[in-house]
C-alpha positions as CSV (number, residue, x, y, z in Angstrom):
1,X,0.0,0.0,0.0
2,X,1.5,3.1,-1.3
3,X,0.3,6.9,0.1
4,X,0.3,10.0,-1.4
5,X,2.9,12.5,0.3
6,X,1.7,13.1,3.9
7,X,4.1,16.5,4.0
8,X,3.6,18.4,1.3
9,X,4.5,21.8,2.6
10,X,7.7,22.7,5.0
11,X,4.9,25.3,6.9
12,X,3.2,22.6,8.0
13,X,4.5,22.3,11.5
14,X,3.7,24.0,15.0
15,X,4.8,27.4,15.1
16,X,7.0,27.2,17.8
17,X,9.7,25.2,15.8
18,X,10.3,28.3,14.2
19,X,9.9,30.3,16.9
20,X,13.1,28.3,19.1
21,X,15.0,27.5,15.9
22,X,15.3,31.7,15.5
23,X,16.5,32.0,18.9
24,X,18.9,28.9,18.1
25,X,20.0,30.2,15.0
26,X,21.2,33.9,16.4
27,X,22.4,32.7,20.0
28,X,23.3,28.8,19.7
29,X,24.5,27.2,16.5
30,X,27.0,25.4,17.7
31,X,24.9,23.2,19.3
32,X,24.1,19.6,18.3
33,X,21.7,17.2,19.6
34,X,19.7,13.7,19.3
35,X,16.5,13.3,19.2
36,X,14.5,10.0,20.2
37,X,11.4,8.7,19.4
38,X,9.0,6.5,21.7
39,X,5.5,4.9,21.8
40,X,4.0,5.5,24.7
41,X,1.2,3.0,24.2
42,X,1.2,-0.7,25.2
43,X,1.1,-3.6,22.7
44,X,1.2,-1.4,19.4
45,X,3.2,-3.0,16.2
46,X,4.1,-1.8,13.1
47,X,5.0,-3.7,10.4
48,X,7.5,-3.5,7.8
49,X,5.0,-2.3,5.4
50,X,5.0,0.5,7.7
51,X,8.2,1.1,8.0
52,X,9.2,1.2,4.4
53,X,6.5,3.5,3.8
54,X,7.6,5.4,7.0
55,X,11.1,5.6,5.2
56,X,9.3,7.0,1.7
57,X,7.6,10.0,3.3
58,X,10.4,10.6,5.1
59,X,12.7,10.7,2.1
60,X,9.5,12.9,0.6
61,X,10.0,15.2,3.3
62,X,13.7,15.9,2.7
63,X,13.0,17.0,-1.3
64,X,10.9,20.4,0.2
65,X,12.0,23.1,0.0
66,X,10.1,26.5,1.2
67,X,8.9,28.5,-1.8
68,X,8.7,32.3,-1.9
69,X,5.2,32.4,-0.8
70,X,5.8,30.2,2.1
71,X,8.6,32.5,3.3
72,X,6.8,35.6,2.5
73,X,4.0,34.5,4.8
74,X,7.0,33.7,7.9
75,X,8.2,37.2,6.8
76,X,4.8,38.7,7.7
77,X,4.5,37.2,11.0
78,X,5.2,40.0,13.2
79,X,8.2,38.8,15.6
80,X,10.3,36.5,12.5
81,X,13.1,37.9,11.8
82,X,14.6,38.8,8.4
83,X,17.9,37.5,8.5
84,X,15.7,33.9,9.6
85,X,13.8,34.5,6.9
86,X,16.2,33.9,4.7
87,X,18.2,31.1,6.6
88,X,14.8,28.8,5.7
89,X,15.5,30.3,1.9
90,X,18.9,27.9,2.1
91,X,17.5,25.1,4.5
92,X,16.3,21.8,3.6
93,X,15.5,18.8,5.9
94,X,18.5,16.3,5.4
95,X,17.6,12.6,5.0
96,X,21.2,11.3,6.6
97,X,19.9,12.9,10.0
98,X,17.2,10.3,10.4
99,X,17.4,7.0,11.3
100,X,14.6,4.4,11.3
101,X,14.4,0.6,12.5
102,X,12.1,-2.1,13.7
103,X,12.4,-4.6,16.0
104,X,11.4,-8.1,15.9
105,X,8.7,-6.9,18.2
106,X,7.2,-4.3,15.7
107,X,8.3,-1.6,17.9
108,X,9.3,1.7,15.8
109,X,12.7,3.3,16.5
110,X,13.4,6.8,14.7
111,X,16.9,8.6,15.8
112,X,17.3,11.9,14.5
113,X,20.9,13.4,14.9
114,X,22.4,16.9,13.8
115,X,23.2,20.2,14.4
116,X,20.7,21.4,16.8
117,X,19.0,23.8,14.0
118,X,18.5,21.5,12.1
119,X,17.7,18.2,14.0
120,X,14.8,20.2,16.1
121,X,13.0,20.6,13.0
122,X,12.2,17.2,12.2
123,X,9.7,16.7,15.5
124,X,7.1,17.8,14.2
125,X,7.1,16.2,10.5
126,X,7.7,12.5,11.5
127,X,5.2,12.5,14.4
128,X,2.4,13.6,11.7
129,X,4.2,10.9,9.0
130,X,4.3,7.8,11.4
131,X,0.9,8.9,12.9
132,X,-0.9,8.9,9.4
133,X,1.3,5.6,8.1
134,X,0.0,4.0,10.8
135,X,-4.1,4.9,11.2
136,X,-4.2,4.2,6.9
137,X,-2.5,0.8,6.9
138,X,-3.5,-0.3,10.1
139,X,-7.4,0.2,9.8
140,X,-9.7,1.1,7.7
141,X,-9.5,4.8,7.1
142,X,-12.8,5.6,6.1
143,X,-14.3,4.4,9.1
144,X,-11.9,6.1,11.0
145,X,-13.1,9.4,9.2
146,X,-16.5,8.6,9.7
147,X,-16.3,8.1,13.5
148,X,-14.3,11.3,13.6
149,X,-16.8,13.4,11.7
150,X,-20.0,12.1,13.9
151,X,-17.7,13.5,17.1
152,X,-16.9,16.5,15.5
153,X,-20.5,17.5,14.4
154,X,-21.2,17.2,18.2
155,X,-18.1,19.7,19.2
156,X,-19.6,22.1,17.2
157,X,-23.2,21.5,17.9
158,X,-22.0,22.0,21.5
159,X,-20.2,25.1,20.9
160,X,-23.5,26.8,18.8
161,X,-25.1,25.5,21.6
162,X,-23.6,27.4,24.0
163,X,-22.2,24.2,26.4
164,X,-18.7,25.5,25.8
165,X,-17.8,28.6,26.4
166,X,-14.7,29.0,26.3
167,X,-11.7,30.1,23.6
168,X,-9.0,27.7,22.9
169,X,-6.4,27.2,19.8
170,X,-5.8,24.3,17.8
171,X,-3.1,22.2,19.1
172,X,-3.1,18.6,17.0
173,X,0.1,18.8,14.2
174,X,2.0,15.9,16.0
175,X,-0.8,13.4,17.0
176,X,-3.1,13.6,14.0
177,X,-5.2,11.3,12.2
178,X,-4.0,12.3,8.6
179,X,-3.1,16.0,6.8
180,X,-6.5,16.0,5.7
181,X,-8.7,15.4,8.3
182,X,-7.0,18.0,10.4
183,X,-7.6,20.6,7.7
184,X,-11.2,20.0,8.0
185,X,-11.2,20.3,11.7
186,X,-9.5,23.2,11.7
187,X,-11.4,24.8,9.0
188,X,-14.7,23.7,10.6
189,X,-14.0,25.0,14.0
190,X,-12.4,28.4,12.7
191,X,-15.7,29.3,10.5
192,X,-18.4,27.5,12.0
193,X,-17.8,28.7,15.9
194,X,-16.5,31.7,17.5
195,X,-14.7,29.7,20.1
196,X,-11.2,28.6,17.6
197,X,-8.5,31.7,18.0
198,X,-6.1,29.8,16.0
199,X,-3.9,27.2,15.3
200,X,-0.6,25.8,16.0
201,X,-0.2,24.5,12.5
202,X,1.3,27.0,10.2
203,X,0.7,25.8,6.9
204,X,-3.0,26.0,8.1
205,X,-3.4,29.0,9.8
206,X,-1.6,30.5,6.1
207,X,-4.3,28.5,4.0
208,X,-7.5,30.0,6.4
209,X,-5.9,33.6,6.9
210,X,-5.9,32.7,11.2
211,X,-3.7,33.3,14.1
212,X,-0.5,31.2,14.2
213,X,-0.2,30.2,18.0
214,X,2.7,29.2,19.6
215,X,5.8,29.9,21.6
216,X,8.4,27.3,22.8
217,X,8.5,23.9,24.1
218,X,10.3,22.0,26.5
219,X,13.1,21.1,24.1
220,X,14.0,25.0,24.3
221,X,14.7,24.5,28.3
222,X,16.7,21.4,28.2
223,X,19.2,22.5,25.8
224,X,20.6,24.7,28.1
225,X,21.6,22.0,30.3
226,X,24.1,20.6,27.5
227,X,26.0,24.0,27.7
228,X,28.6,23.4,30.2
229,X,29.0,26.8,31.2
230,X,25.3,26.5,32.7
231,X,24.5,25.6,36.3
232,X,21.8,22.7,35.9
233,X,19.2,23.8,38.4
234,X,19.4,27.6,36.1
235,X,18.3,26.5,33.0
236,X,15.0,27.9,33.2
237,X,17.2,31.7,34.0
238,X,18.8,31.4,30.8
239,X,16.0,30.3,28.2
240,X,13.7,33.1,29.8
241,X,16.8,35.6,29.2
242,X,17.6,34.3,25.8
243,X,13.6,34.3,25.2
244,X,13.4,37.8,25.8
245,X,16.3,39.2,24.1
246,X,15.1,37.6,21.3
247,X,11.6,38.9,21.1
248,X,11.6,41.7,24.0
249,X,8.0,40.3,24.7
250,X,6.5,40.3,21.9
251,X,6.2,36.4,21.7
252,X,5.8,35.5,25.5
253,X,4.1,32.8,27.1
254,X,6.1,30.6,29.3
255,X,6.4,27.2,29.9
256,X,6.6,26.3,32.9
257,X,6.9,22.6,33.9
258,X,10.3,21.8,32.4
259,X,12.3,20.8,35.3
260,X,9.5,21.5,37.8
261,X,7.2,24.5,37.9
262,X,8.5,25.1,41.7
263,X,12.2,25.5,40.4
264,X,10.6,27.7,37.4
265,X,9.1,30.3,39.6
266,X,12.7,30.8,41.1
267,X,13.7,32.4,38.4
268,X,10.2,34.0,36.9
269,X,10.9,37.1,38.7
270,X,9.3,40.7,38.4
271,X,11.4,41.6,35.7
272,X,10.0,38.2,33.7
273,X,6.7,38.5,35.0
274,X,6.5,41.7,33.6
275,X,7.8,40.2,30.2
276,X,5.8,37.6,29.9
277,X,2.0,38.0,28.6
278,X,1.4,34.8,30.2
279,X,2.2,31.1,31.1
280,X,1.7,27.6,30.1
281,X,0.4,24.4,31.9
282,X,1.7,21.3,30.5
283,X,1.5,18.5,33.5
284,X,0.6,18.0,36.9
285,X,-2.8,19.3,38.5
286,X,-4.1,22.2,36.6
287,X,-6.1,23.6,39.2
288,X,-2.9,23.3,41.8
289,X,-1.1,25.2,38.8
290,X,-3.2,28.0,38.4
291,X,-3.9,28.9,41.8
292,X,0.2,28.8,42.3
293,X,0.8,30.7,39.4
294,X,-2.0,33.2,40.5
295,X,0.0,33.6,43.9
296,X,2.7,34.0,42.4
297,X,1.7,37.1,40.0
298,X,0.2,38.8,43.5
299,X,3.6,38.1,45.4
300,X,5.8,39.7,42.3
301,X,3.0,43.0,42.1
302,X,1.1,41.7,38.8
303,X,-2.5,41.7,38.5
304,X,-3.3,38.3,37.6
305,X,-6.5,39.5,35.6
306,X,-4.0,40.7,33.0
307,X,-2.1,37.8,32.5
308,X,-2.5,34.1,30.6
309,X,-3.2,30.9,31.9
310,X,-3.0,28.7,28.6
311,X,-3.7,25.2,29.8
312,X,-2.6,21.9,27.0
313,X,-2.0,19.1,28.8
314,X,-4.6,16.3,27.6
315,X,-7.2,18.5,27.2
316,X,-10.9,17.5,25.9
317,X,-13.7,20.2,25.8
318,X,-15.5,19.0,29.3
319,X,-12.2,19.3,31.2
320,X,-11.5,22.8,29.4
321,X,-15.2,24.0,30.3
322,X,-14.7,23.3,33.7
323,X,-11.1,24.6,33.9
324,X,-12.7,28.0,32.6
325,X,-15.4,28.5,34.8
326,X,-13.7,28.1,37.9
327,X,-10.2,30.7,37.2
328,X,-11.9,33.1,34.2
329,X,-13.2,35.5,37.1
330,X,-9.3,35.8,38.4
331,X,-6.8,35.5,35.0
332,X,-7.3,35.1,31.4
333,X,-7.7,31.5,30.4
334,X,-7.0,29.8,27.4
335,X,-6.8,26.5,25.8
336,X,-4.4,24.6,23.3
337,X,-5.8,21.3,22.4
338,X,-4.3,19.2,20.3
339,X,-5.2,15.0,19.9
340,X,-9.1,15.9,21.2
341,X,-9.6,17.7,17.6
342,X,-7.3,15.9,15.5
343,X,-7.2,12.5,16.1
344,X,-11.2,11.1,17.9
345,X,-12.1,8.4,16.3
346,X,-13.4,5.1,17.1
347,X,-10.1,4.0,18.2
348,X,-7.3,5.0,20.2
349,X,-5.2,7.4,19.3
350,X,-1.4,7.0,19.4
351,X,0.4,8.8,22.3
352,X,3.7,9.2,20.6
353,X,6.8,11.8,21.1
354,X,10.5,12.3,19.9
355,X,12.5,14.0,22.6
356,X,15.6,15.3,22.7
357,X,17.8,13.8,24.8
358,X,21.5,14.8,24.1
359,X,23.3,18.2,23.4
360,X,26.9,18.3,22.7
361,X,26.9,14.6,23.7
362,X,25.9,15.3,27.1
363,X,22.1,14.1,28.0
364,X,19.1,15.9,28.7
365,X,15.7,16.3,30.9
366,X,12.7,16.6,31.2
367,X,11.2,16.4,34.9
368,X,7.8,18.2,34.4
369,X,5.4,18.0,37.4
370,X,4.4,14.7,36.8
371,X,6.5,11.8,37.0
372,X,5.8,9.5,34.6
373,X,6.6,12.1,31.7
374,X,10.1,12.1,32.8
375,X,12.4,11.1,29.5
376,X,15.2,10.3,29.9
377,X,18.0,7.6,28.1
378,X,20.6,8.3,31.2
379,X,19.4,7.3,34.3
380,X,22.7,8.6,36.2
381,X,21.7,12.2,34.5
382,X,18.3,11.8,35.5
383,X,19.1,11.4,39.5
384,X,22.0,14.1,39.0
385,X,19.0,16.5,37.3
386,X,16.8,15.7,40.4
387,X,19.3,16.1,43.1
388,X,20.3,19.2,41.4
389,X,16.5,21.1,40.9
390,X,15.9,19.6,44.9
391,X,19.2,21.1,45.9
392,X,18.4,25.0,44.5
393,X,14.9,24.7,45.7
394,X,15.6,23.4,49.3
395,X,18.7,26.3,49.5
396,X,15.9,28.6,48.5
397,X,13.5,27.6,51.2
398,X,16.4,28.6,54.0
399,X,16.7,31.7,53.1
């Protein structure tokens, strides 16, 4: 069974891989780094069918090349840079960066390994490949759309209805069914409610004339903590300062949940708090996290009504309903939601990532405030990485 090209456009990606690959490009190219791909579902198997056609739209993928429309659209987006700009004019994904391979199992391996640029920009583009390989060959597609279709016709009954209330953005690039099913979710929601404020995926929000939505992602924090020169337990310090003398707040939601949110707020200090429009919630208890972020605005003298709570962990429209009702009276709230749009069907969707987890051949973190989304391929680093966020926070709790 042979596809048609699942990437047929470089913009069609989450805005926030351009967003860190411009603050990579003017402040850390000589930075390298491996990223790691991993199921996170039990019992799932791809075949070698899969896998060679995996290896096709991957090899697809690297032929792109941004045309002059594509890059006057980046060009246009208020807070990308010229001198960026034209950077993507030269790039090109590079096929020897990527490795693939299947076990005996049927478990999926992907490696992708290169300068830091470069390698960061593949994320995005295999999760949407090995996610549509997979739902096509694996079932039958058509049902799939079908079952998708009947839920979203009752997400949008519900928003007309007035059951949901509140605003969120369009969040499902790397877990999506296929390219076109998320087109028509995102082209349904933008003009048939007044709920969707945008979309993560570029190449979408060019084609509908919407708001791109994005700002960085965990990546961004842990590749600081390959830079020797850097104090583990400060890597949140440096990407905020890097952050903002890259965009000078023009670009500025935070996340927060990196190597713990508690070890975060050490460093979001009036002077960030101030520079930030807002944060973002990514794991742990969201409630928990919005009342602690809320305290924290009134310790550092910021009125909490004027700042951002973007929740995106897991969302579905129930969760994000309730979530609004209970902080919209104290903060602005927000939603991203991502597999909830793009990928309801009938059956499960995958819950699949690729990770980075070395820079400069030294290995990387993420803690985030719950445990069992730590990633890591060095368990020595990992218990380092702990001892080293508990050290700074318990220090700070003498003082």
């Amino acid at each position: 069974m042979k596809l048609e090209p699942i990437i047929i456009s470089l913009l069609d990606t989450d805005l926030y891989k351009f967003n860190m690959d411009q603050v990579i490009f003017h402040k850390h190219t000589d930075l390298s780094g491996e990223y790691y791909f991993k199921c996170r579902n039990e019992g799932i198997v791809f075949t070698p069918e899969m896998l060679e056609e995996i290896n096709a739209q991957i090899d697809h993928l690297c032929s792109l090349r941004f045309t002059r429309e594509e890059l006057d659209y980046l060009r246009s987006i208020r807070f990308i840079k010229g001198d960026y700009v034209e950077f993507l004019r030269l790039w090109h994904p590079i096929r020897d960066y990527v490795e693939t391979g299947l076990s005996d199992e049927g478990e999926l391996s992907i490696v992708v390994r290169g300068p830091l640029f470069s390698a960061m920009q593949f994320e995005i583009y295999l999760l949407e490949i090995v996610n549509e390989v997979y739902f096509r060959m694996k079932y039958d597609y058509d049902m799939l759309v079908a079952s998708a279709k009947e839920r979203l016709d009752w997400k949008i009954r519900d928003f007309q209805n007035g059951k949901y209330t509140f605003q969120f953005a369009e969040f499902g690039c790397r877990r999506r069914l296929s390219r076109e099913w998320e087109d028509v979710v995102v082209r349904r929601f933008a003009f048939e409610t007044k709920n969707c404020v945008g979309t993560s995926n570029v190449y979408l929000a060019k084609k509908y004339n919407l708001t791109p939505i994005g700002t960085y992602a965990h990546e961004f924090v842990q590749m600081y903590q390959g830079i020797d020169s850097i104090p583990l337990a400060y890597t949140n310090h440096y990407a905020l300062e890097d952050w903002y003398d890259e965009y000078r707040g023009d670009n500025g939601t935070a996340l927060t949940d990196t190597v713990t949110t508690d070890l975060f707020l050490l460093d979001f200090n009036r002077a960030m708090v101030n520079n930030f429009t807002g944060v973002r919630h990514d794991s742990g208890d969201p409630y928990e996290w919005g009342e602690k972020m809320i305290a924290h605005y009134k310790k550092k003298g910021a009125d909490p009504k004027h700042k951002l709570l973007l929740f995106s962990d897991s969302l579905d429209f129930d969760r994000a309903e309730d979530l609004y009702n209970y902080f919209k009276d104290r903060t602005k709230v927000s939603f991203g939601i991502g597999t909830f749009c793009s990928n309801d069907t009938c059956v499960p969707a995958l819950n699949i990532v690729i990770k980075l987890q070395t820079v400069n051949g030294r290995a990387v973190a993420k803690l985030s405030d719950s445990p069992g989304k730590a990633m890591c391929r060095d368990d020595n680093f990992l218990e380092y990485l702990k001892r080293s966020v508990e050290f700074r926070l318990s220090r700070n709790a003498q003082k």
